[in-house]
N, CA and C of each residue as an Amber inpcrd file, in Angstrom:
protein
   591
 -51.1960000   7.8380000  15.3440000 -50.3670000   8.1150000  14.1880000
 -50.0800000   9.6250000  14.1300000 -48.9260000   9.7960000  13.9360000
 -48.3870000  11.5260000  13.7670000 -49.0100000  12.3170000  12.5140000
 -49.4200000  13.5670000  12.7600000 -49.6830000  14.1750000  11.6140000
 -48.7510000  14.5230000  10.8840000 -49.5970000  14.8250000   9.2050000
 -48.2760000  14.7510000   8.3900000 -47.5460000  16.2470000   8.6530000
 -46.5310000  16.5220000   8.4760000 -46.3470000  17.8490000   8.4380000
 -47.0130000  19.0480000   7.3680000 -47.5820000  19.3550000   8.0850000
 -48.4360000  20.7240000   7.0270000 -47.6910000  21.5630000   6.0230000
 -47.0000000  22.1010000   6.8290000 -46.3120000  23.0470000   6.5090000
 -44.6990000  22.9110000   5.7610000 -44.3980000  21.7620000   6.4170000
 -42.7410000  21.9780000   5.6870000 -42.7300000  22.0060000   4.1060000
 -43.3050000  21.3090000   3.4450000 -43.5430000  21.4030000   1.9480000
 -43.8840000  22.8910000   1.2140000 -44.7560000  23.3090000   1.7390000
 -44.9900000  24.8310000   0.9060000 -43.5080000  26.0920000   1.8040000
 -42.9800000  25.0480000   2.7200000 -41.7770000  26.3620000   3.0980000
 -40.5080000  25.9190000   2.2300000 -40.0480000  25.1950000   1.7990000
 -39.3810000  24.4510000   1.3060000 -39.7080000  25.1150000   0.0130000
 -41.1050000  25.0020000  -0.7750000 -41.1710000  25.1890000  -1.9290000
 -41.4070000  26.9660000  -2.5850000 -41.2500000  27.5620000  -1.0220000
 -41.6490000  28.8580000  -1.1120000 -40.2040000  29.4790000  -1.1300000
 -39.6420000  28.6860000  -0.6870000 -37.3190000  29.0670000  -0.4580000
 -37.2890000  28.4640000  -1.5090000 -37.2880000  27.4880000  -2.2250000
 -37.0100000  27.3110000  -3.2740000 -36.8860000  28.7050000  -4.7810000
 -38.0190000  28.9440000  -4.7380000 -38.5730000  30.0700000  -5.2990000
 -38.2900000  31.1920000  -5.2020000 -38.0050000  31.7770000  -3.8880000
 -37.1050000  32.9560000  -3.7820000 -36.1200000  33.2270000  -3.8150000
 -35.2980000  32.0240000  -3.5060000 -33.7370000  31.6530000  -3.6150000
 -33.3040000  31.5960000  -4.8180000 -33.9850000  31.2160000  -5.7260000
 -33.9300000  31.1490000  -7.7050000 -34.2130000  32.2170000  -7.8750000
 -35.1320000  33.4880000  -7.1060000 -35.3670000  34.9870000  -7.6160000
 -34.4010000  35.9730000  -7.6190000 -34.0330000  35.7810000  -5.7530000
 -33.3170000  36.9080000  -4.8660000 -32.0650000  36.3790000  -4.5610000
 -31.7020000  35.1530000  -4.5600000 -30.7310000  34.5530000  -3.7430000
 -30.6430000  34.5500000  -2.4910000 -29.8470000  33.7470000  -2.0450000
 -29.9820000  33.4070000  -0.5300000 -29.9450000  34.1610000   0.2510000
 -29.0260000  35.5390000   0.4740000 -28.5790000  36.5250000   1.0800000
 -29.8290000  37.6390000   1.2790000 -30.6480000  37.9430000   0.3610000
 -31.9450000  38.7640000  -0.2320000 -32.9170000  38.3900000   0.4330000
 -33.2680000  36.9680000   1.0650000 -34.3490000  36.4310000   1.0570000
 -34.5850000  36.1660000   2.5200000 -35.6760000  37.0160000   2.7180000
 -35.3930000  36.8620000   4.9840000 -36.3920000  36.0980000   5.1170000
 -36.4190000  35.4320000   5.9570000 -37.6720000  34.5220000   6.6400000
 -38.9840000  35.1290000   6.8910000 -39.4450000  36.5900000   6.5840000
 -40.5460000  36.6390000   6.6870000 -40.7670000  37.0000000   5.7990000
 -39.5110000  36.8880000   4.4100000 -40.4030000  36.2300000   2.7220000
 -40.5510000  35.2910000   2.8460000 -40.3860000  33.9400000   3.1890000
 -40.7180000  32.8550000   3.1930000 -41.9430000  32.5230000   3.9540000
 -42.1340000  33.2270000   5.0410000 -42.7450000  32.8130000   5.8940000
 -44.1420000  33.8120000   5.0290000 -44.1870000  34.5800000   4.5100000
 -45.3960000  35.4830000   3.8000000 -45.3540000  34.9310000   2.5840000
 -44.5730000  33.7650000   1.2840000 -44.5460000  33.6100000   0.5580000
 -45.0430000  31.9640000   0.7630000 -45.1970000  31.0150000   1.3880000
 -45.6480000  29.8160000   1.9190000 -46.7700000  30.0420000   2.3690000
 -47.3840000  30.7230000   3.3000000 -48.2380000  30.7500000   4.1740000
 -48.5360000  30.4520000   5.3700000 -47.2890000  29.5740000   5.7190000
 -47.1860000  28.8430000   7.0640000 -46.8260000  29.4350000   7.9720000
 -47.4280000  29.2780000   9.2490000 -47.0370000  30.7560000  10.9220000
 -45.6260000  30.3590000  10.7200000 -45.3430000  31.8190000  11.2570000
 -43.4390000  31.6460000  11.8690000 -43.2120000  30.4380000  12.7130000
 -43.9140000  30.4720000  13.7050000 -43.4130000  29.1470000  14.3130000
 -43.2700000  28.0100000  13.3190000 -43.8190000  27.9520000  12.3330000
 -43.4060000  26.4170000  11.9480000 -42.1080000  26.3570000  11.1970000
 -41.6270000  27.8490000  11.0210000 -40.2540000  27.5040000  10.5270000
 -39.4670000  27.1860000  11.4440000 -39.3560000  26.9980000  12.9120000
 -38.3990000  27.3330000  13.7890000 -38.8530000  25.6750000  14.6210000
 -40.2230000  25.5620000  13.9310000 -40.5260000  24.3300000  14.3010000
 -39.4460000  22.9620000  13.9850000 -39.7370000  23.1480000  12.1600000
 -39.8600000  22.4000000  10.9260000 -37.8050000  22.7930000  11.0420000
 -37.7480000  23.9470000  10.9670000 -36.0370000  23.7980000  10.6430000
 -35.4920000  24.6090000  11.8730000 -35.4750000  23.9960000  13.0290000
 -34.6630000  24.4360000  14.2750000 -32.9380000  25.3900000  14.0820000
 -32.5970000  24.5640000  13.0260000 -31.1420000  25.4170000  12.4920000
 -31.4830000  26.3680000  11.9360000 -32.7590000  27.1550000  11.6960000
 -32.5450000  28.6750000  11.1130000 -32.2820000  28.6100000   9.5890000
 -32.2030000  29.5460000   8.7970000 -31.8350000  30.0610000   7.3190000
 -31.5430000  28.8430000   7.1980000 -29.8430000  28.5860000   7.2380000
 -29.1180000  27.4570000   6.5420000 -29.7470000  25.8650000   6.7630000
 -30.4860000  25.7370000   7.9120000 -31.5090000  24.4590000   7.3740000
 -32.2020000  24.5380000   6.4840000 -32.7040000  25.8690000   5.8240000
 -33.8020000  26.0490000   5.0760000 -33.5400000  25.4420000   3.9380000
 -31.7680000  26.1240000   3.7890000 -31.0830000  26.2930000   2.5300000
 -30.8250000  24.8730000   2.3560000 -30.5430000  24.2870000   2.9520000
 -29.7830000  22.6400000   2.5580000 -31.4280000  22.1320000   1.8830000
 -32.6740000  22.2940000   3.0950000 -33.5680000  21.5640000   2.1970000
 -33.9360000  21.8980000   1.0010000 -33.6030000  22.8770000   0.5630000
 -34.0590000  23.9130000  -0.7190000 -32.9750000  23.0860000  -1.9850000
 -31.9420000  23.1800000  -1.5440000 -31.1620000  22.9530000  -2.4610000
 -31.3890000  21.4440000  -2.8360000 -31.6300000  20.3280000  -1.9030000
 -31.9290000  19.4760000  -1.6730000 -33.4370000  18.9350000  -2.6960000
 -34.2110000  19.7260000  -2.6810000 -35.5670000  19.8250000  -3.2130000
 -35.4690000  20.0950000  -5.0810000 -34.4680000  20.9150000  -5.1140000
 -34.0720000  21.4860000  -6.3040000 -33.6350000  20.0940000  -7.1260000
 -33.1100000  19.7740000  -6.1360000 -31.8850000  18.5970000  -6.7840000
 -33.1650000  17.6600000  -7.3480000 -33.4930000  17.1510000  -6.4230000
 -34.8730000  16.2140000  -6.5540000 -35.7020000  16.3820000  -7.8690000
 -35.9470000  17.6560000  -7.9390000 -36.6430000  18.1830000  -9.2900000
 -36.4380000  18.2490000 -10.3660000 -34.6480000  18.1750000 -10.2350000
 -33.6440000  17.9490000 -11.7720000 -33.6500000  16.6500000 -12.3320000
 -33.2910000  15.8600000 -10.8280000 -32.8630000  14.4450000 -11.3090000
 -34.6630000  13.8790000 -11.4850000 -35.5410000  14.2340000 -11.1950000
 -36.8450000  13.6280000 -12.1030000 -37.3150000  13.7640000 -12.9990000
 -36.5860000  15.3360000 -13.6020000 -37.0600000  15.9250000 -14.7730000
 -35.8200000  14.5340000 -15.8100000 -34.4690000  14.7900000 -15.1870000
 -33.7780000  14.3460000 -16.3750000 -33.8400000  12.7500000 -16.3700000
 -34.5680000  12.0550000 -15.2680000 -35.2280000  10.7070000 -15.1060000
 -35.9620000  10.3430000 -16.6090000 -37.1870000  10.9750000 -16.5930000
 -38.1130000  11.2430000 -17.3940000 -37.3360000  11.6460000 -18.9760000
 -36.4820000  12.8370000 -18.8530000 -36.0680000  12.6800000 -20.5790000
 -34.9720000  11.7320000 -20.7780000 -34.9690000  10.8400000 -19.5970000
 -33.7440000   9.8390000 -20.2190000 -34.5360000   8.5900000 -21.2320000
 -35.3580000   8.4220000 -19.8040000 -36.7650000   7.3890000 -20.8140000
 -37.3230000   7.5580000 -21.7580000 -37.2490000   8.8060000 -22.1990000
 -38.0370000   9.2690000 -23.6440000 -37.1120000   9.4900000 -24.4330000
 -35.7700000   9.6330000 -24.5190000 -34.9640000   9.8580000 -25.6550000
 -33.8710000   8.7630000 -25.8440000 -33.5050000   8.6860000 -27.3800000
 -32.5120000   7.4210000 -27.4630000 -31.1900000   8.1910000 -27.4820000
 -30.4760000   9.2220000 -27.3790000 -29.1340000   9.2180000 -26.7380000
 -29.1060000  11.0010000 -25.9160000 -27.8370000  11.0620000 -25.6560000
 -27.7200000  11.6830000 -24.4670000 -27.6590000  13.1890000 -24.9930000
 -27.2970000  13.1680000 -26.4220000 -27.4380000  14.4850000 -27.3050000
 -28.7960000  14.6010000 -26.9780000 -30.0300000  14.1320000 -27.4930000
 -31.4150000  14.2470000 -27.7990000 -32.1560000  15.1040000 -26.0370000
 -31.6110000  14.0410000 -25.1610000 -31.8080000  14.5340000 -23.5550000
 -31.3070000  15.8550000 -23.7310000 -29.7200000  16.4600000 -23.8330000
 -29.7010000  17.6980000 -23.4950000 -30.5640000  18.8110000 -24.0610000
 -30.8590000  18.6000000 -25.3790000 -31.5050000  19.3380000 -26.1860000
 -32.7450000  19.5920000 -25.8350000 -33.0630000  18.1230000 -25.2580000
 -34.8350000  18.4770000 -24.4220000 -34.8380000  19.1600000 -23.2580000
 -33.6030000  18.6010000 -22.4280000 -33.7930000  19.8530000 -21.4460000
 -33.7340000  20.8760000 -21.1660000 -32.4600000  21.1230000 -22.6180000
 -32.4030000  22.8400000 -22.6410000 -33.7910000  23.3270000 -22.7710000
 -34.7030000  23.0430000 -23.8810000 -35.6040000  23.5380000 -24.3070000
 -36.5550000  23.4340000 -23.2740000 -36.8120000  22.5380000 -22.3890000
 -37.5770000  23.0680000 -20.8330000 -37.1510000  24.0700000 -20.1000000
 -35.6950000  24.2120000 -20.0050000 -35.2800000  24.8090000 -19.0960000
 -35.9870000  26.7540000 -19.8210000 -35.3490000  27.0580000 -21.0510000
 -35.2630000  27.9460000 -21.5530000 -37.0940000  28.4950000 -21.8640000
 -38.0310000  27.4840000 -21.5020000 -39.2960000  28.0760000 -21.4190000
 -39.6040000  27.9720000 -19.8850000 -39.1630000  27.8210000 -19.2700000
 -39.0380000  27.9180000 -17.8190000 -38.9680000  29.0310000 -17.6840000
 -37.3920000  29.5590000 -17.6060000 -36.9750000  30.8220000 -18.0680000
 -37.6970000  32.0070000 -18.4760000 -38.2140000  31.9550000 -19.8950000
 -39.2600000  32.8790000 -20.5530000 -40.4040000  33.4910000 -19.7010000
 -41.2770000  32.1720000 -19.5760000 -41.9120000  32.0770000 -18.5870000
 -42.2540000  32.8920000 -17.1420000 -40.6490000  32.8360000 -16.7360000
 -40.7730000  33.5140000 -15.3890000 -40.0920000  35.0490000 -15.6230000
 -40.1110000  35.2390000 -17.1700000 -39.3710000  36.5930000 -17.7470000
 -38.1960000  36.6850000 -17.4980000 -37.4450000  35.5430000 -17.1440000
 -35.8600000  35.4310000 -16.8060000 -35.5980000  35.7770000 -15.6940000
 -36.6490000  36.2370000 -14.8220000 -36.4290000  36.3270000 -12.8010000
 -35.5370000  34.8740000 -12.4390000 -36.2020000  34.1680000 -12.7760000
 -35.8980000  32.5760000 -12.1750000 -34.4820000  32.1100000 -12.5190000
 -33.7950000  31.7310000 -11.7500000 -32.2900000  31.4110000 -11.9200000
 -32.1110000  30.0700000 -11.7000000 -31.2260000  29.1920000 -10.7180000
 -31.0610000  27.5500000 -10.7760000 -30.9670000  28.4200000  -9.1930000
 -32.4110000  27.9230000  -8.3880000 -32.3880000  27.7460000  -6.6820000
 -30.5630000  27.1060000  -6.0370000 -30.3540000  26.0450000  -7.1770000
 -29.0630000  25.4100000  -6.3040000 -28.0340000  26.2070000  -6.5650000
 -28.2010000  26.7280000  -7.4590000 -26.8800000  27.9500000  -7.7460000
 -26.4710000  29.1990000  -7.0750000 -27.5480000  29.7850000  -7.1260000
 -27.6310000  30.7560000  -5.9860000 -27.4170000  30.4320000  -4.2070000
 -27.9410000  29.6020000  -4.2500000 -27.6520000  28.9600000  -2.9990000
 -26.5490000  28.7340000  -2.4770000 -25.4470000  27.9590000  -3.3250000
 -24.1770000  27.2920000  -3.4820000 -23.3590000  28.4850000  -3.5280000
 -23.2220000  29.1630000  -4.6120000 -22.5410000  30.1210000  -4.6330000
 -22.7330000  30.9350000  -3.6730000 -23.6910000  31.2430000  -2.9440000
 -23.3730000  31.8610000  -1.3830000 -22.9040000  31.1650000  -0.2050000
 -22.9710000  29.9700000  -0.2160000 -22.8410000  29.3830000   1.1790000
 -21.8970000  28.1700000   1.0140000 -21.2630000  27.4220000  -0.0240000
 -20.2470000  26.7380000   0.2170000 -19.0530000  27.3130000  -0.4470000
 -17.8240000  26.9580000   0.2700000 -17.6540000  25.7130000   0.6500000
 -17.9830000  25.6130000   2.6080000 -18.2450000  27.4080000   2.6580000
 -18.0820000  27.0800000   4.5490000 -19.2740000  26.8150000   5.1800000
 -20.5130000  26.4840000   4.6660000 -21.7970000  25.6780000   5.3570000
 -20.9650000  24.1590000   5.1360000 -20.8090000  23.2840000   5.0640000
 -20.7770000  21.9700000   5.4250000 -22.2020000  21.3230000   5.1160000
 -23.2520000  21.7240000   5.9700000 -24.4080000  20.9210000   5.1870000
 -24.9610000  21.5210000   3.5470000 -24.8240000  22.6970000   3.6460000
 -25.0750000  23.0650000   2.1060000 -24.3940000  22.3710000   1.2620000
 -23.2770000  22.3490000   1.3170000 -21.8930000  21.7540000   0.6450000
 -22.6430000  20.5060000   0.2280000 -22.4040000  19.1390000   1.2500000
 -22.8200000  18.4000000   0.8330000 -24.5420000  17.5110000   0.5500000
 -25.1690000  18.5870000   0.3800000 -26.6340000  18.8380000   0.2580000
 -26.3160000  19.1080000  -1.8380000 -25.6510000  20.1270000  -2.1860000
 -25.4410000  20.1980000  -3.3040000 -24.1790000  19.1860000  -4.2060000
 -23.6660000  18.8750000  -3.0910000 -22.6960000  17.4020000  -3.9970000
 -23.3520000  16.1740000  -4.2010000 -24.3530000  16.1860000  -2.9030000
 -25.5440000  14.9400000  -3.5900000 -26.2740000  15.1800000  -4.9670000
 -26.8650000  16.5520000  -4.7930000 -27.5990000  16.8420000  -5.9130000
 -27.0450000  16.4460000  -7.3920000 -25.7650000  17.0770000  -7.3400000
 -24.7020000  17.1390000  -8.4600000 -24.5290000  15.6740000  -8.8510000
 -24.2330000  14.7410000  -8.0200000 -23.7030000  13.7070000  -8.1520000
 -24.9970000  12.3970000  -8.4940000 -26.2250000  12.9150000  -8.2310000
 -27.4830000  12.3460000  -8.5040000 -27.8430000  12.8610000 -10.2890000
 -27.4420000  13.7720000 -10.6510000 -27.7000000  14.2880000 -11.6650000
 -26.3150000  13.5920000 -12.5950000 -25.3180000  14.1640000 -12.1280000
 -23.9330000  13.5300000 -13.1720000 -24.5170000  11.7980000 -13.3410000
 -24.9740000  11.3240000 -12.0210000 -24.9150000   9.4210000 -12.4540000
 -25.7060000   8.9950000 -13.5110000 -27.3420000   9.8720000 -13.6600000
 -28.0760000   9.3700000 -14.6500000 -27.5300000  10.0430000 -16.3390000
 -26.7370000  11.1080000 -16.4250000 -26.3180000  11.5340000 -17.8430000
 -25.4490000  10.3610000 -17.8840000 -24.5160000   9.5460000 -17.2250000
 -23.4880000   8.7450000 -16.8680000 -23.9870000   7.4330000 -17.9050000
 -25.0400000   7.3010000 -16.9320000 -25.8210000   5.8480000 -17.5970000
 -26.2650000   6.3550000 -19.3310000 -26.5380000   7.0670000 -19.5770000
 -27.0550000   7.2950000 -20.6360000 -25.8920000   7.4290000 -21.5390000
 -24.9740000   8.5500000 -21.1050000 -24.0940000   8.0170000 -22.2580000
 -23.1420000   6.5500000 -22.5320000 -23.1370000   5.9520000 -20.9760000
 -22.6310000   4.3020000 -21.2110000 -23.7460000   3.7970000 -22.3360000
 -24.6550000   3.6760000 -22.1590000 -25.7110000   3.2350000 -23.0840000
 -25.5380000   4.0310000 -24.5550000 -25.1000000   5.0790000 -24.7380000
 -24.6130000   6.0930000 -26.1670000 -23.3850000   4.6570000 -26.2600000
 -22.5540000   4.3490000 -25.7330000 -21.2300000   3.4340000 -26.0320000
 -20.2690000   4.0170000 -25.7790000 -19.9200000   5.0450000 -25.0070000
 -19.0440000   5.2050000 -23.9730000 -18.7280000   4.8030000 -22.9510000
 -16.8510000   4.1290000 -22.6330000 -16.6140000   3.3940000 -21.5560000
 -16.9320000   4.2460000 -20.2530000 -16.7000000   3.7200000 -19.0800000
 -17.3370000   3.9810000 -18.0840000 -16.4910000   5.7520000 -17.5340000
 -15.3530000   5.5300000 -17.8950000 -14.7510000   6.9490000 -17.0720000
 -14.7420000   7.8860000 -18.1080000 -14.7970000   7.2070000 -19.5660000
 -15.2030000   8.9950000 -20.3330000 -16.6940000   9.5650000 -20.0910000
 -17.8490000   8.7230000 -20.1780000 -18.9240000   8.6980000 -19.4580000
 -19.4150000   9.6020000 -18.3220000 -18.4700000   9.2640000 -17.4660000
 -18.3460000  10.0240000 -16.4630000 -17.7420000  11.6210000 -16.5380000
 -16.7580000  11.1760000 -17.0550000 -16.0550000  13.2400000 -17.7300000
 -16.7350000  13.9380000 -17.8400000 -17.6920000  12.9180000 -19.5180000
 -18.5040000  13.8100000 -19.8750000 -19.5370000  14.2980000 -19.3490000
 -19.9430000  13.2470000 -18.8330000 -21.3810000  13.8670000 -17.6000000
 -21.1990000  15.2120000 -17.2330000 -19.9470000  15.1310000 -16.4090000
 -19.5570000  16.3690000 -15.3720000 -19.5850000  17.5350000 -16.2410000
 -18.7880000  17.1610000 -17.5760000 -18.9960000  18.3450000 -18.8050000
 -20.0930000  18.9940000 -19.1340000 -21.3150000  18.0250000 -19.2850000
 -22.6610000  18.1420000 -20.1120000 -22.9570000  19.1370000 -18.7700000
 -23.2060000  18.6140000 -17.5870000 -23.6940000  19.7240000 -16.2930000
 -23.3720000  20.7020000 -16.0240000 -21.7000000  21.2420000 -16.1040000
 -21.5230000  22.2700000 -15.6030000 -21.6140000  23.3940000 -17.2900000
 -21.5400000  22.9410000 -18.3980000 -21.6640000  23.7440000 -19.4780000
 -23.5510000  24.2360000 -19.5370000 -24.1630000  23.5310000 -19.0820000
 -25.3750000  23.9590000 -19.3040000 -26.2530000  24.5560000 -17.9550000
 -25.3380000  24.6920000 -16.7390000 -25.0330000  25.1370000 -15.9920000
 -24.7080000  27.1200000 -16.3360000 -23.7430000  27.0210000 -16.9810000
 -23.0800000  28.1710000 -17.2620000 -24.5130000  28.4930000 -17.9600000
 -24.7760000  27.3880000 -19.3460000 -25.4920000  28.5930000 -19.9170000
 -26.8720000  29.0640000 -18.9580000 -27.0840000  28.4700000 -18.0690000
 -28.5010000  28.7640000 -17.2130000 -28.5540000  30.2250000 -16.4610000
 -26.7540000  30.8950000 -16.1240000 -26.5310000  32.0590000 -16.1670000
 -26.7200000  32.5280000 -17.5530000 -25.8260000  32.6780000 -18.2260000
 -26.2220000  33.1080000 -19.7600000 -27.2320000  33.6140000 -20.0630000
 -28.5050000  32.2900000 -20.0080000 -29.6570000  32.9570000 -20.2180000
 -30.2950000  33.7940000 -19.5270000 -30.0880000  33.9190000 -18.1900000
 -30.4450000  34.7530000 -17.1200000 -30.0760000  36.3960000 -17.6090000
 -28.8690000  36.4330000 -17.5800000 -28.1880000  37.6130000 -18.0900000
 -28.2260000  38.3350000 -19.0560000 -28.6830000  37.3280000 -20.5060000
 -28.9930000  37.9640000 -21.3870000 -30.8570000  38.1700000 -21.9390000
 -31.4390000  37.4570000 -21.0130000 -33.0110000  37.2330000 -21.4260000
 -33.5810000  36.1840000 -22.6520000 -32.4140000  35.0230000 -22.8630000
 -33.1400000  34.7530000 -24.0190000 -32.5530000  32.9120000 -23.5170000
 -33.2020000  32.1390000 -23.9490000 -32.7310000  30.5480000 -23.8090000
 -31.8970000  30.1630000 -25.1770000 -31.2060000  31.1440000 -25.9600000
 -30.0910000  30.9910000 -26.9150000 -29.1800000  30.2170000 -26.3690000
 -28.4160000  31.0790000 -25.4300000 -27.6420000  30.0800000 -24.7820000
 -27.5580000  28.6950000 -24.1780000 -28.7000000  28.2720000 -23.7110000
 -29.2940000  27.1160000 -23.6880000 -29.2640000  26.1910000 -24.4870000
 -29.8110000  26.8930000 -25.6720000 -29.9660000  25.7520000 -27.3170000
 -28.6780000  25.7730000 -27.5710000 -27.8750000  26.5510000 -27.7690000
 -26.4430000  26.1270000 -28.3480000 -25.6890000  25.6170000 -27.5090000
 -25.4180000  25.4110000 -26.6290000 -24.8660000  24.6910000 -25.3320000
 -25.7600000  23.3570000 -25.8390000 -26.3780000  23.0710000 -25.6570000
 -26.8950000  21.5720000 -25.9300000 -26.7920000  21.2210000 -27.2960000
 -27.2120000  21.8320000 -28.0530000 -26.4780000  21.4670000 -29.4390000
 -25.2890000  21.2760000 -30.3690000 -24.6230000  21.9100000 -29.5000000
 -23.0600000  21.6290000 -29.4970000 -22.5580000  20.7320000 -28.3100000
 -22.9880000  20.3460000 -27.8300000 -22.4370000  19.3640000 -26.5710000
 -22.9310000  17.9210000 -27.5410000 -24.3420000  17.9160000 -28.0590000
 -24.8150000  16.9540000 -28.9460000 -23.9810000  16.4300000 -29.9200000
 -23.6550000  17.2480000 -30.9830000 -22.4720000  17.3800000 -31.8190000
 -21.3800000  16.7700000 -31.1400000 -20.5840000  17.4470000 -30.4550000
 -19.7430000  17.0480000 -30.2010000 -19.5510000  14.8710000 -29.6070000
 -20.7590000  15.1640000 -28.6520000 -21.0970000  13.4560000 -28.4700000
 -20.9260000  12.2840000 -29.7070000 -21.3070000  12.8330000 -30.3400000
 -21.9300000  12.2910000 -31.6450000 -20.5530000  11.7860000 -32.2370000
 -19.7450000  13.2240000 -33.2360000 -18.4880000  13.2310000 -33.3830000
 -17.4170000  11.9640000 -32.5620000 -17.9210000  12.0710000 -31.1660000
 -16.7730000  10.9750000 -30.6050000 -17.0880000   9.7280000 -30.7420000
 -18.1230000   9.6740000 -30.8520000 -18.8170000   8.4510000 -31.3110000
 -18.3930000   7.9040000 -32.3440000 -18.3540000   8.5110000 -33.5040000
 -18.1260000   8.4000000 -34.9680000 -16.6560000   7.3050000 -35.0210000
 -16.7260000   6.2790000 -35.9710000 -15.2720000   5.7410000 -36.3480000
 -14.4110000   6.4190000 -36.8590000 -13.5630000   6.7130000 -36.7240000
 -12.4940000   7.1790000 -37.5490000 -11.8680000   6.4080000 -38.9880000
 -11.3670000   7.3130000 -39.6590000 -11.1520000   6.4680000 -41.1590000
  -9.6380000   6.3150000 -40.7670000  -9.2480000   5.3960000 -41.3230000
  -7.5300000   5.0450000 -41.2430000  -6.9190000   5.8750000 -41.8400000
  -5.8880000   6.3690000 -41.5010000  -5.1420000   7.5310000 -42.0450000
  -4.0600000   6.5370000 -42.9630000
């Protein structure tokens, strides 16, 4: 039986981490390789393509971490307002936390390397598109038909998206809370019957 791989997990989770600090461009392989712990060879082992293998699994990993976090507050909250609001409020002690160093790994990433990596590219359209499907389901379940559902998904992500810069920039998860609390609102509002005019 093959051994498991040792090493690819803490390199993966060590690019993850620097890539959310420094961004992709900042971050040379013997930060990773001194920030993991794992010999050089096993990067060249583990990702034969160099940097941009690193980057697809990174971004890849990131993704993974969103769509379980927002797995988890889908199951615990009854509509899709209540989810954003919880995640802002993770995200924004995340944030604090790391004194506002920490950025979105997939963002930094993305914004350096697609649209002309090809595997980055679609390494982060999975991510995106793993994340848009479960807000998707949740607001079908809020009682939205299937393609406003979908809009909005794309809406709810890339606005709280923005604010994940926001908060970066300004040091505080404000932007965070009002981005989700107004995205809430607004859900809500469309929801609402209208009175006959």
């Amino acid at each position: 039986m093959p051994r498991p791989p040792k090493h690819r997990k803490p390199i993966i989770d060590a690019s993850v981490t620097l890539f959310r600090r420094h961004g992709y461009g900042a971050t040379g392989l013997n930060d990773i390789v001194e920030w993991s712990g794992a010999p050089k060879g096993s990067l060249y082992h583990y990702f034969p393509g160099g940097k941009p293998s690193i980057a697809v699994a990174a971004v890849e990993e990131a993704g993974r971490r969103v769509v379980a976090t927002l797995e988890t507050l889908a199951a615990e909250t009854t509509s899709t307002g209540e989810l954003l609001c919880a995640h802002a409020r993770l995200l924004s002690r995340w944030m604090a936390k790391s004194g506002f160093r920490d950025g979105c790994p997939m963002t930094t990433v993305l914004l350096e390397l697609t649209p002309a990596d090809r595997s980055v590219n679609e390494a982060g359209r999975s991510a995106y598109d793993a994340r848009i499907r479960i807000l998707t389901q949740k607001l079908r379940a809020d009682g939205f038909d299937d393609a406003r559902a979908t809009r909005l998904a794309s809406l709810c992500t890339a606005a709280l998206q923005g604010a994940l810069i926001e908060a970066r920039v300004r040091r505080t998860g404000k932007p965070l809370m009002i981005a989700a609390e107004e995205l809430s609102r607004m859900l809500e509002e469309s929801l609402r019957p209208r009175a006959p005019s």
